[in-house]
SESEKE-492023 format. One record per atom (N, C-alpha, C): residue number from 1; residue in one letter; atom name; x, y, z. Coordinates in Angstrom, 1 decimal, padded with zeros to 4 digits. Example, Ala and Ser with C-alpha at 12.3 -4.5 7.8 and 13.67 -1.06 7.14 Angstrom:
# residues 2
[atom 1,A,N,[013.2,-005.7,007.8]]
[atom 1,A,CA,[012.3,-004.5,007.8]]
[atom 1,A,C,[013.2,-003.3,007.8]]
[atom 2,S,N,[012.8,-002.2,007.1]]
[atom 2,S,CA,[013.7,-001.1,007.1]]
[atom 2,S,C,[012.9,000.0,007.9]]
***
This chain:
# residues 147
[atom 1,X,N,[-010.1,-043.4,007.2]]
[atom 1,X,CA,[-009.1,-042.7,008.0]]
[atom 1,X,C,[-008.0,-042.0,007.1]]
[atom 2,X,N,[-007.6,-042.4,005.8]]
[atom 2,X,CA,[-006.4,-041.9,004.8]]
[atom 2,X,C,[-007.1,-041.1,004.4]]
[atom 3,X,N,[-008.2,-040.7,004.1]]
[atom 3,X,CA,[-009.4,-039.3,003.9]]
[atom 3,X,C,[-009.0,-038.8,004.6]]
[atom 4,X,N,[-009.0,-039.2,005.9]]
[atom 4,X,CA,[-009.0,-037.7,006.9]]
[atom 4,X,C,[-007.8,-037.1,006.9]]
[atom 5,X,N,[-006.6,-037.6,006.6]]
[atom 5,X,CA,[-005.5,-037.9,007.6]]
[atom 5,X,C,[-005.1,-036.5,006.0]]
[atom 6,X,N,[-006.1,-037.2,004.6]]
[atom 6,X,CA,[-005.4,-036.4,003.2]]
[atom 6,X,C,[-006.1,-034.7,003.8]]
[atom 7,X,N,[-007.5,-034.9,004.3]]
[atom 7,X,CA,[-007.8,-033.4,004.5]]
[atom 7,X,C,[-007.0,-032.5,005.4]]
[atom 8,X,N,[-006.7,-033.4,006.4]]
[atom 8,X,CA,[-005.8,-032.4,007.7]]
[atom 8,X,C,[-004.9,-032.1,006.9]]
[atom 9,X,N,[-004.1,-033.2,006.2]]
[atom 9,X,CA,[-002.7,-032.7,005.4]]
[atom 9,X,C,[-002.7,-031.6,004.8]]
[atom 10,X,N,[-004.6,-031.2,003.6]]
[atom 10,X,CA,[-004.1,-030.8,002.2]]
[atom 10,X,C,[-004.8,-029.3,003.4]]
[atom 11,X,N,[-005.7,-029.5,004.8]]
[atom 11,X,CA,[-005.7,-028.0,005.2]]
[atom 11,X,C,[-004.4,-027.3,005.8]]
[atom 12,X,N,[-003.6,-028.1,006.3]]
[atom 12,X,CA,[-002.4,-027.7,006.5]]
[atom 12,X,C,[-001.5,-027.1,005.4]]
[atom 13,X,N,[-001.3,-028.1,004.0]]
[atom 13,X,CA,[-000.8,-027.2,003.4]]
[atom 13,X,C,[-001.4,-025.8,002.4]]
[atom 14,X,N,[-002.5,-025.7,002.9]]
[atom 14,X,CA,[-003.6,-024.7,002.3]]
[atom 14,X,C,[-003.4,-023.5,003.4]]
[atom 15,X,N,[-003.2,-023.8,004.4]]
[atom 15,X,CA,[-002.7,-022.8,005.7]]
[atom 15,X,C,[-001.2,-021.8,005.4]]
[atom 16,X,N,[-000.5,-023.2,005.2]]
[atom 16,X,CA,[001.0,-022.7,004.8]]
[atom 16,X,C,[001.0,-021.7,003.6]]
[atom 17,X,N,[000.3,-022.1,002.5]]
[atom 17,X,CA,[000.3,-021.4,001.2]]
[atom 17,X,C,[-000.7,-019.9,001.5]]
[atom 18,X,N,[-001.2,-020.1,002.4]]
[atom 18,X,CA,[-001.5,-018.6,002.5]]
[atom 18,X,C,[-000.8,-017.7,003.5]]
[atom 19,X,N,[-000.1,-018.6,004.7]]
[atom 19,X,CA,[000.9,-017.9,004.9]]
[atom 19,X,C,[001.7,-016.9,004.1]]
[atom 20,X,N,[002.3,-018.7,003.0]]
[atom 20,X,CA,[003.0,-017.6,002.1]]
[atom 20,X,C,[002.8,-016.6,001.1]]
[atom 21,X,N,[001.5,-016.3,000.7]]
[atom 21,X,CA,[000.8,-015.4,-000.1]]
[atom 21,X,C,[001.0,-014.5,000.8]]
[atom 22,X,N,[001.0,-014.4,002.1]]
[atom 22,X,CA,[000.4,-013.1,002.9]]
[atom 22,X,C,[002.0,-012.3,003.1]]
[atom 23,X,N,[003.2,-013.1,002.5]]
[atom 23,X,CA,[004.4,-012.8,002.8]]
[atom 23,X,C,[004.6,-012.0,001.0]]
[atom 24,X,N,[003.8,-012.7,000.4]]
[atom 24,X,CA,[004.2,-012.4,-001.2]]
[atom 24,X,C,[003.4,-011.2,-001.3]]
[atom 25,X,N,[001.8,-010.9,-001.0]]
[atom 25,X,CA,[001.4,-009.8,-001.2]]
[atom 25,X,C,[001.1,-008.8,-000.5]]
[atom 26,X,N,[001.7,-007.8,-001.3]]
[atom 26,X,CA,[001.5,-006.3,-000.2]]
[atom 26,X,C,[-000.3,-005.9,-000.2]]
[atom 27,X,N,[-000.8,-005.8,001.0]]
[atom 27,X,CA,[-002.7,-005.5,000.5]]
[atom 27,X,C,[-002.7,-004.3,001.7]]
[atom 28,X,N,[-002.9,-002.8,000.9]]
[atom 28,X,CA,[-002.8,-001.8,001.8]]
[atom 28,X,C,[-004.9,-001.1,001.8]]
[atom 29,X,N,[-005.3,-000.6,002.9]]
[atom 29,X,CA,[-006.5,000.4,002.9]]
[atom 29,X,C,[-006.5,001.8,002.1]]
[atom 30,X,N,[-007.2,001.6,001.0]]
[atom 30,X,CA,[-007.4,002.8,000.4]]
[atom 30,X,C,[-008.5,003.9,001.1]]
[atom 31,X,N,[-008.5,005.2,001.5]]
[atom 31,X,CA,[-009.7,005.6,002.0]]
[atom 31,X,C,[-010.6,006.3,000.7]]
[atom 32,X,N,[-010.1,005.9,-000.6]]
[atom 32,X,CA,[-010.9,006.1,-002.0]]
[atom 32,X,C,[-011.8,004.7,-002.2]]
[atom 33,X,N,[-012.9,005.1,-002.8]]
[atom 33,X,CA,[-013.5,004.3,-003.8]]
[atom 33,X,C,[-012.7,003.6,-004.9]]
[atom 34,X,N,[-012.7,002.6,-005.3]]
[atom 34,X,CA,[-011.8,001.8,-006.4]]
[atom 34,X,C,[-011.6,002.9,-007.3]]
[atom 35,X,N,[-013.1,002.9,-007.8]]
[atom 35,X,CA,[-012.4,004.5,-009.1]]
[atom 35,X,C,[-011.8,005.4,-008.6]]
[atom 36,X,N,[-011.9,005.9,-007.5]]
[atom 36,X,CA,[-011.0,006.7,-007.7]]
[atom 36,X,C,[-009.6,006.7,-007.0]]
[atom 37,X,N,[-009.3,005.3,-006.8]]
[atom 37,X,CA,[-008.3,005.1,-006.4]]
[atom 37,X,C,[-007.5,004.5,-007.6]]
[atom 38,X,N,[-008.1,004.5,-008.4]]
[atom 38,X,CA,[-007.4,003.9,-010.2]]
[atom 38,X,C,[-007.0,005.5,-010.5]]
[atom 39,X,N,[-007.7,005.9,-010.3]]
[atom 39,X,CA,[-007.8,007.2,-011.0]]
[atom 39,X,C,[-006.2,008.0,-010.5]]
[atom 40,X,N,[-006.4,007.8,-009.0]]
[atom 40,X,CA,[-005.1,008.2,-008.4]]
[atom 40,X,C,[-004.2,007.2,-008.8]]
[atom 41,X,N,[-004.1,006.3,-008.6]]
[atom 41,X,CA,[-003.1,005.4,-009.5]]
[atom 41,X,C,[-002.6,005.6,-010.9]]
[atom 42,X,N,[-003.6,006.0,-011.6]]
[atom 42,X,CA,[-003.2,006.1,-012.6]]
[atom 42,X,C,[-002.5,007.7,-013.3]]
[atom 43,X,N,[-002.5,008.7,-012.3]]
[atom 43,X,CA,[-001.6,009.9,-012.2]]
[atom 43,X,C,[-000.8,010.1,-011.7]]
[atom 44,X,N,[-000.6,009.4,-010.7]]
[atom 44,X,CA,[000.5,009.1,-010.3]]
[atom 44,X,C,[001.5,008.3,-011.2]]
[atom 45,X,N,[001.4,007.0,-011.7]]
[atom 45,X,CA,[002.1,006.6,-012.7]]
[atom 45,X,C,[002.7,007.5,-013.4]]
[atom 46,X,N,[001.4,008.4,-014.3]]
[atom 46,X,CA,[002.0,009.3,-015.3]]
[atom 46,X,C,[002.7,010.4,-014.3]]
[atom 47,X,N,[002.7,010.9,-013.5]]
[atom 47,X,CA,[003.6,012.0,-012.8]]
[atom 47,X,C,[005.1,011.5,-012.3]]
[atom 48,X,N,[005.3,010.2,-012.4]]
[atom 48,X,CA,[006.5,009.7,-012.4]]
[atom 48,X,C,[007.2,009.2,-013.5]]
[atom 49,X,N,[006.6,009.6,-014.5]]
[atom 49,X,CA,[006.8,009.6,-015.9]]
[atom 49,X,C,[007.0,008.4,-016.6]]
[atom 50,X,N,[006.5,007.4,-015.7]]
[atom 50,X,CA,[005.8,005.7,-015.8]]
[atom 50,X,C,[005.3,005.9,-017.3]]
[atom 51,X,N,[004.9,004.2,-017.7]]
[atom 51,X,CA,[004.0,004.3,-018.7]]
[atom 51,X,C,[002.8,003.4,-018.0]]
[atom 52,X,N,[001.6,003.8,-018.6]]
[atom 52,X,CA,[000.2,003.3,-018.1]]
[atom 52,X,C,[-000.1,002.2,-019.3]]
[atom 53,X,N,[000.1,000.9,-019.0]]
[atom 53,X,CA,[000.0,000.2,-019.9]]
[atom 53,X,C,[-001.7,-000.5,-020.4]]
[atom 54,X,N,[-002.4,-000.7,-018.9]]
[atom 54,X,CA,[-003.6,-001.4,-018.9]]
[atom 54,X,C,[-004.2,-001.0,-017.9]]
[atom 55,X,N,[-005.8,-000.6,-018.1]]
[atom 55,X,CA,[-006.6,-000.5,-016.6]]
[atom 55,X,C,[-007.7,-001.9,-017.1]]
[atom 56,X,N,[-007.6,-003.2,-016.7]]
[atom 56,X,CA,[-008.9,-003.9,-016.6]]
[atom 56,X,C,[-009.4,-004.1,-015.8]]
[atom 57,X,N,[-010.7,-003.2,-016.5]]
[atom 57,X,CA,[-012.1,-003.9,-015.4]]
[atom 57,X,C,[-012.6,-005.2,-015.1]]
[atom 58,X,N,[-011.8,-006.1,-014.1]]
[atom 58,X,CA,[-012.1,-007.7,-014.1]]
[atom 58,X,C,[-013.6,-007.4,-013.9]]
[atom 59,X,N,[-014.2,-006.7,-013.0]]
[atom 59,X,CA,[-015.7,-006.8,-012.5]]
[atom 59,X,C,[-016.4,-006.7,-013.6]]
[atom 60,X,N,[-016.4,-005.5,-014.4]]
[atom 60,X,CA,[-017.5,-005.3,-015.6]]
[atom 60,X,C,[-016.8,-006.5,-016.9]]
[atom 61,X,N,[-015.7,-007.4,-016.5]]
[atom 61,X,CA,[-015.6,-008.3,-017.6]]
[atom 61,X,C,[-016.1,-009.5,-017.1]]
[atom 62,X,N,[-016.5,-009.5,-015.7]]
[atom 62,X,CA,[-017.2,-010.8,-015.1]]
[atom 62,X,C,[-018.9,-010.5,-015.9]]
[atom 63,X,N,[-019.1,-009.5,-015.4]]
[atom 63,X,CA,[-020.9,-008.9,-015.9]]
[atom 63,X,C,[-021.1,-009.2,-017.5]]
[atom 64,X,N,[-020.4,-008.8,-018.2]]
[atom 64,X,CA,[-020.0,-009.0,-019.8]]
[atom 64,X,C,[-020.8,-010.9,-019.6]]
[atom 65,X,N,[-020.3,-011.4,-019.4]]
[atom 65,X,CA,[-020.6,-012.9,-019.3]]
[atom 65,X,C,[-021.6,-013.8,-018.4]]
[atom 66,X,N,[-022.4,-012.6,-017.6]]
[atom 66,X,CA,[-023.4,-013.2,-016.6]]
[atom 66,X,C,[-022.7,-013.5,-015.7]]
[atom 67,X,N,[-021.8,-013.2,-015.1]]
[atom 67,X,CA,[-020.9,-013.6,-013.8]]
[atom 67,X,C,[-021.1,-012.3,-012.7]]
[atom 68,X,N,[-020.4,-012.1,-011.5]]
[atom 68,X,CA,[-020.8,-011.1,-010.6]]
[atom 68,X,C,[-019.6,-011.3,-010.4]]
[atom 69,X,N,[-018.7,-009.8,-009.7]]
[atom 69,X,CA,[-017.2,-009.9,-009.3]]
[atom 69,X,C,[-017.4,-008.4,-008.6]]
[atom 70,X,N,[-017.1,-008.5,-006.9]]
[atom 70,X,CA,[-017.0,-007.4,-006.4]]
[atom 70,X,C,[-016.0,-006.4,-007.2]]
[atom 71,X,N,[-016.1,-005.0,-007.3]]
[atom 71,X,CA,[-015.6,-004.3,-008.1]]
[atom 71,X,C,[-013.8,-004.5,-007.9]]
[atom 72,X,N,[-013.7,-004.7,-008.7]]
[atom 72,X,CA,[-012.1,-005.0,-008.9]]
[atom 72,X,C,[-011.6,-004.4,-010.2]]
[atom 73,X,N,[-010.5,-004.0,-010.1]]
[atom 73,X,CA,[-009.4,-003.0,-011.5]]
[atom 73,X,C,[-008.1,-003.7,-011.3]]
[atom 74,X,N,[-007.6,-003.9,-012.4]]
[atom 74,X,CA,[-006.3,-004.1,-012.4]]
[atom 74,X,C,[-005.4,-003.2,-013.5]]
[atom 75,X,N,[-004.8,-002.7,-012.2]]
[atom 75,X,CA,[-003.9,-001.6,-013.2]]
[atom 75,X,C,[-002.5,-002.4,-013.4]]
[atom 76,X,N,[-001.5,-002.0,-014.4]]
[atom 76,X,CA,[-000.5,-002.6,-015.0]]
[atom 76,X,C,[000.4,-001.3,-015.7]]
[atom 77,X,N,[001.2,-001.1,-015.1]]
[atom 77,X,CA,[002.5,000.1,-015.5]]
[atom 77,X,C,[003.8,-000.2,-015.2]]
[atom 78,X,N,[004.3,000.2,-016.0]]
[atom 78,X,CA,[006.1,000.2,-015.4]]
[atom 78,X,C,[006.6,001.1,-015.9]]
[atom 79,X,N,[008.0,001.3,-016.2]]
[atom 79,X,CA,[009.1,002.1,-016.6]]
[atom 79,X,C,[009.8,001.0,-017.3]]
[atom 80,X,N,[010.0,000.8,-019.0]]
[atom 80,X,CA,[010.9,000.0,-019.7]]
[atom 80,X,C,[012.4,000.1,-019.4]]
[atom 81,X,N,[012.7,001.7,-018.6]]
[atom 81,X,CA,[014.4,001.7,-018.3]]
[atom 81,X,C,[014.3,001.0,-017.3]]
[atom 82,X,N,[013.4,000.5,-016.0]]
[atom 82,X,CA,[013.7,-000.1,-014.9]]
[atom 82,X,C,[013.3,-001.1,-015.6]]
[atom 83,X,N,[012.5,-001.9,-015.9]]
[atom 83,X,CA,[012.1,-003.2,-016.1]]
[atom 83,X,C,[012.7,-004.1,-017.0]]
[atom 84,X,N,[013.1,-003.3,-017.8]]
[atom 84,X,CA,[014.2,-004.0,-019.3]]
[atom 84,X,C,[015.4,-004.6,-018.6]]
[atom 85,X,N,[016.1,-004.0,-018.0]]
[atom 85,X,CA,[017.3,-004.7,-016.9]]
[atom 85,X,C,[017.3,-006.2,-016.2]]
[atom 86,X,N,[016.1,-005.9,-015.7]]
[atom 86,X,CA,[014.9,-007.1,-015.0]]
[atom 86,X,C,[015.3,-008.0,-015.6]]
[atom 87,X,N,[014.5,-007.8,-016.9]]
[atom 87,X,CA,[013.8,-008.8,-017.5]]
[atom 87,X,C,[015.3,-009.5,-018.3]]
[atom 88,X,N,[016.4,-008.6,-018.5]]
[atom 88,X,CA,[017.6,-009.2,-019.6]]
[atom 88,X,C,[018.2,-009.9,-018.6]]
[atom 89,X,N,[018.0,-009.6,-016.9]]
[atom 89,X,CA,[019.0,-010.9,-016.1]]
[atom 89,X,C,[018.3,-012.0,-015.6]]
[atom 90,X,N,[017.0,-012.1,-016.0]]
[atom 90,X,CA,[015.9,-012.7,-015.3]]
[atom 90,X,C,[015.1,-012.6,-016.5]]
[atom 91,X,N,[014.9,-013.7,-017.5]]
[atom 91,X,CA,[013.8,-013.4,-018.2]]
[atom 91,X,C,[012.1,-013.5,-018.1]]
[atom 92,X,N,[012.6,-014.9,-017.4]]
[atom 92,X,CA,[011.2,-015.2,-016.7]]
[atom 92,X,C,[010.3,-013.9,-015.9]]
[atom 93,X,N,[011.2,-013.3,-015.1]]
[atom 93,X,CA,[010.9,-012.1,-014.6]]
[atom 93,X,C,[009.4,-011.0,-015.9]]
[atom 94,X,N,[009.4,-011.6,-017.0]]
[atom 94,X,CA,[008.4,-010.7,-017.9]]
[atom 94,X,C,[007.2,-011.5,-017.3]]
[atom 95,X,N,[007.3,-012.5,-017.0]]
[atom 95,X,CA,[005.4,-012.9,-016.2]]
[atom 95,X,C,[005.4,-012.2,-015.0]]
[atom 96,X,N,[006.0,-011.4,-014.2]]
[atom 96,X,CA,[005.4,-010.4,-013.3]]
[atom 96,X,C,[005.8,-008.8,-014.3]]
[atom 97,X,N,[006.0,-008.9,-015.1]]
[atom 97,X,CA,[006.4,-007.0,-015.3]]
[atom 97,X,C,[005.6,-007.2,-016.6]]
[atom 98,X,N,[005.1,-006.1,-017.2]]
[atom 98,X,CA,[004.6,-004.6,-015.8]]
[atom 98,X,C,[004.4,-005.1,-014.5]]
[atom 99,X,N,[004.7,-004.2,-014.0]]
[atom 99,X,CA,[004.2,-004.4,-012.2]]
[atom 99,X,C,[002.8,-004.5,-012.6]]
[atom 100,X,N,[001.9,-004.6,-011.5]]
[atom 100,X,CA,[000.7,-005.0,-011.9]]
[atom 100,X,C,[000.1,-004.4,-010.2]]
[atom 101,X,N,[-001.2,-003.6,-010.2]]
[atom 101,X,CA,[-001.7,-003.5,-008.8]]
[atom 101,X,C,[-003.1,-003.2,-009.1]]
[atom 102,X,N,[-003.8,-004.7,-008.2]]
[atom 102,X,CA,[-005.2,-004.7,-008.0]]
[atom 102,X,C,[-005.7,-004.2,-006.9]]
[atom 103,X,N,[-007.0,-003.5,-007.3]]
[atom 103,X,CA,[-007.7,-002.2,-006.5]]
[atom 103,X,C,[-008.9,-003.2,-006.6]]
[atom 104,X,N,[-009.4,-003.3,-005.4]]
[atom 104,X,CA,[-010.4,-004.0,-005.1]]
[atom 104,X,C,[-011.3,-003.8,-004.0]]
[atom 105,X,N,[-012.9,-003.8,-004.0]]
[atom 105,X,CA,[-013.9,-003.9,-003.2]]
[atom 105,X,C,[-013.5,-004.7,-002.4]]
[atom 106,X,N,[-013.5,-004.8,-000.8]]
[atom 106,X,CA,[-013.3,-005.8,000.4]]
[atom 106,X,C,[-014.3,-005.1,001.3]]
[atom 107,X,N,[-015.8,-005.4,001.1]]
[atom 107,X,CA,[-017.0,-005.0,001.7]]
[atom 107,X,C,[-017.4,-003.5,001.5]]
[atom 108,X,N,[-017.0,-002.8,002.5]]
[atom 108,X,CA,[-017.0,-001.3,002.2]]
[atom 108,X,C,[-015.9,-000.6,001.9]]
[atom 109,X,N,[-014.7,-001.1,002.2]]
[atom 109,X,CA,[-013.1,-001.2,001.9]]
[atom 109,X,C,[-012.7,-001.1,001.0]]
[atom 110,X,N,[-011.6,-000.6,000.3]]
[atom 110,X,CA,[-011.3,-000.4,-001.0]]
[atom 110,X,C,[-009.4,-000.5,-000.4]]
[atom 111,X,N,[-009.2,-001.9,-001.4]]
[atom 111,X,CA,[-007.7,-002.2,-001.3]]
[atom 111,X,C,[-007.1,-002.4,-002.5]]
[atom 112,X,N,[-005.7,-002.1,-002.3]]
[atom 112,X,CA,[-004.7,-002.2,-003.0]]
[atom 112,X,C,[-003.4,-002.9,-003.0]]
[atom 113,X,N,[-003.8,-004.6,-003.6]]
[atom 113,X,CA,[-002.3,-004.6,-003.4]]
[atom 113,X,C,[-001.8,-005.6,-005.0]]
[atom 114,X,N,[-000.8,-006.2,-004.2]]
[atom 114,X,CA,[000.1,-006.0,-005.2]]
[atom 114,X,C,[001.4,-007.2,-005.1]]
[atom 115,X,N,[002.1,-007.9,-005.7]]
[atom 115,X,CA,[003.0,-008.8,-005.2]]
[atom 115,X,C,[004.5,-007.9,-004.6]]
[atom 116,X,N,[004.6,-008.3,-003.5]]
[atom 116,X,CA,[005.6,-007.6,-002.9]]
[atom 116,X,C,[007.2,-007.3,-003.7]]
[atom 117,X,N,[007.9,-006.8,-003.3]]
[atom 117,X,CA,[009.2,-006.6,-004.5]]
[atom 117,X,C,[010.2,-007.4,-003.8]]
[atom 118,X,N,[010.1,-007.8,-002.6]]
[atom 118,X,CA,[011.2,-008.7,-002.1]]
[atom 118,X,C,[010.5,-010.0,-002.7]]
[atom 119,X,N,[009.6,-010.7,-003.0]]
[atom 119,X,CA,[009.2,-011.7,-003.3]]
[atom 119,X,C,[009.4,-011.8,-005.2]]
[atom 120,X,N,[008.9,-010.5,-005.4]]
[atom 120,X,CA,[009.7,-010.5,-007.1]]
[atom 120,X,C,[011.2,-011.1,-007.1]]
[atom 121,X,N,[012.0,-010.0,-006.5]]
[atom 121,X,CA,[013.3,-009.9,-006.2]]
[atom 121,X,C,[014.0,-011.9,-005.9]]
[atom 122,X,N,[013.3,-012.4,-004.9]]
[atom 122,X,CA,[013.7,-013.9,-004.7]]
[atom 122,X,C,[013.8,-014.5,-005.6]]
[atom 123,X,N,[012.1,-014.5,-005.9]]
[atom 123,X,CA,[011.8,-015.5,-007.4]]
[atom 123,X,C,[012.5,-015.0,-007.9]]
[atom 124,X,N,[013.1,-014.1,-008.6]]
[atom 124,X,CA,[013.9,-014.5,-009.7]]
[atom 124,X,C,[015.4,-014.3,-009.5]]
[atom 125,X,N,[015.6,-014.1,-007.9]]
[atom 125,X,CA,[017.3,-014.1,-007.6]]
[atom 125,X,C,[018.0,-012.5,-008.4]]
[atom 126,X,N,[017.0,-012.0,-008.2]]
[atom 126,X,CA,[018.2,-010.4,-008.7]]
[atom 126,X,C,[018.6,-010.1,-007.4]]
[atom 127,X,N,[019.6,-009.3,-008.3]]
[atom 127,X,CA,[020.5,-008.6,-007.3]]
[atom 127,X,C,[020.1,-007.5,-006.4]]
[atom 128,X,N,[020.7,-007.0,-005.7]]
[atom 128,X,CA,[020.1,-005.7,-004.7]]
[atom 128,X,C,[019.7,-004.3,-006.0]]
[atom 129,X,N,[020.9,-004.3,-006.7]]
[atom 129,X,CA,[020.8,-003.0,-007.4]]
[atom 129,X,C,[019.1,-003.1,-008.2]]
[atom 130,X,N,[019.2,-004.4,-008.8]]
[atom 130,X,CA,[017.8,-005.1,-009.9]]
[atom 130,X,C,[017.0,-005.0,-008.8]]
[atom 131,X,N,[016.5,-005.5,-007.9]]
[atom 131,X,CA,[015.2,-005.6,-007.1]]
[atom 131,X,C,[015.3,-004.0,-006.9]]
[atom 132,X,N,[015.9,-003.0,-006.5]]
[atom 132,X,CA,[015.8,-001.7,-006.5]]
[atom 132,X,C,[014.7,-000.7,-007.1]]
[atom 133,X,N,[015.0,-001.7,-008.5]]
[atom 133,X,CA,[014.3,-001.2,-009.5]]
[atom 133,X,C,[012.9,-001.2,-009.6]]
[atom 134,X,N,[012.4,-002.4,-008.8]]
[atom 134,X,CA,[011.1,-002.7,-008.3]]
[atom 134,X,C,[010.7,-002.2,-006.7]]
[atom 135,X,N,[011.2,-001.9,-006.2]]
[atom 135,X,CA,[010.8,-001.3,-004.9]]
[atom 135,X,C,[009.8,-000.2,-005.0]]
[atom 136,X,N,[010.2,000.7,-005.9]]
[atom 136,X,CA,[009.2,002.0,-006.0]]
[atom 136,X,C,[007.9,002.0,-005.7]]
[atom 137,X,N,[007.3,000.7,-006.0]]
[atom 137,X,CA,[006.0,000.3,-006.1]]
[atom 137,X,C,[005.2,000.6,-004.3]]
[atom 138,X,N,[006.2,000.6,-003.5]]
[atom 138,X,CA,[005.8,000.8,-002.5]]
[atom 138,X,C,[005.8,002.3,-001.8]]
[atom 139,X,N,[006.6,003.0,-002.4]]
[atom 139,X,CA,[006.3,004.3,-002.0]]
[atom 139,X,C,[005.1,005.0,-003.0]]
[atom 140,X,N,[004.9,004.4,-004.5]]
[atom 140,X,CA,[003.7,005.0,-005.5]]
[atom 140,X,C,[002.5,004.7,-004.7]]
[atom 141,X,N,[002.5,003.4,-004.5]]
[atom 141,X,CA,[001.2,003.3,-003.1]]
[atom 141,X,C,[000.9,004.2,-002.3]]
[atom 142,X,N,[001.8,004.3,-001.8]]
[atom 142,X,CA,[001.9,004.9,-000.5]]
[atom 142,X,C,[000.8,006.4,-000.8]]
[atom 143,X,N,[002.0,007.1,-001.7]]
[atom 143,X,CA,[001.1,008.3,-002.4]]
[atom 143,X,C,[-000.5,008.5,-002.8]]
[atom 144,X,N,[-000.6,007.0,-003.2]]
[atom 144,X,CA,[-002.2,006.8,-004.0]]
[atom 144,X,C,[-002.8,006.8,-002.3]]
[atom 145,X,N,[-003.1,006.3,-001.8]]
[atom 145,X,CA,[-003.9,005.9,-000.5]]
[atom 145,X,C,[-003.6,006.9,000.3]]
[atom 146,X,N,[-002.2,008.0,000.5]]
[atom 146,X,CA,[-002.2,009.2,001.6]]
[atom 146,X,C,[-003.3,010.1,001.3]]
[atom 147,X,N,[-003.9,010.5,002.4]]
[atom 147,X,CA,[-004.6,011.9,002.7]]
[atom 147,X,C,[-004.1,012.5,002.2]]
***
């Protein structure tokens, strides 16, 4: 009976924690193919005069090793004038920055997301002006996925 009573517990709090993932990550519909929604991601970046830090291919580093991983990219960019601020009142704040957004196969679907900026913003208790600085992330989306 303490088996069961641990499963109901640990599915309940396995319910909760993806609640709260689903509050932490923004996951938007790309109507691009991964590549070429990296691709738009990744001009965009540079047209905002971002820096493009990293494109890893998790999928072709799963294949590298005999593994299989629906096509997935993770792009990694920021702005060191927005992010440096971050990181000097929040240092911890450098295990999320660069921003970071994974572009991923979901069947025929191609999505994009990303940890939300109000959930950056919490975790590390910045202020309105500092979480600011991370907001953008949501209208660069926006751009990559519009018609």
């Amino acid at each position: 009976m303490a088996e069961q009573d641990q499963h109901a517990e640990g599915t309940v709090l396995a319910g909760e924690a993806a609640a709260k993932a689903g509050e932490e990550v923004v996951s938007k519909l790309s109507p691009w193919s991964v590549g070429d929604t990296v691709s738009r991601l990744s001009a965009a970046v540079a047209a905002r005069g971002m820096k493009l830090f990293a494109v890893i291919d998790q999928s072709a580093e799963a294949k590298d090793v005999g593994l299989e991983l629906r096509d997935t990219k993770l792009v990694m960019f920021g702005s060191p004038q927005a992010g440096t601020p971050v990181m000097a009142a929040a240092p911890l704040a450098a295990l999320d920055l660069p921003l970071k957004v994974a572009v991923w196969a979901d069947g025929d679907q191609t999505k994009v997301s990303y940890t939300a900026p109000s959930a950056l913003a919490a975790r590390y208790g910045l202020s309105d002006e500092l979480a600011g600085r991370l907001a953008g992330i949501n209208a660069l989306t926006d751009a990559v996925i519009d018609r």
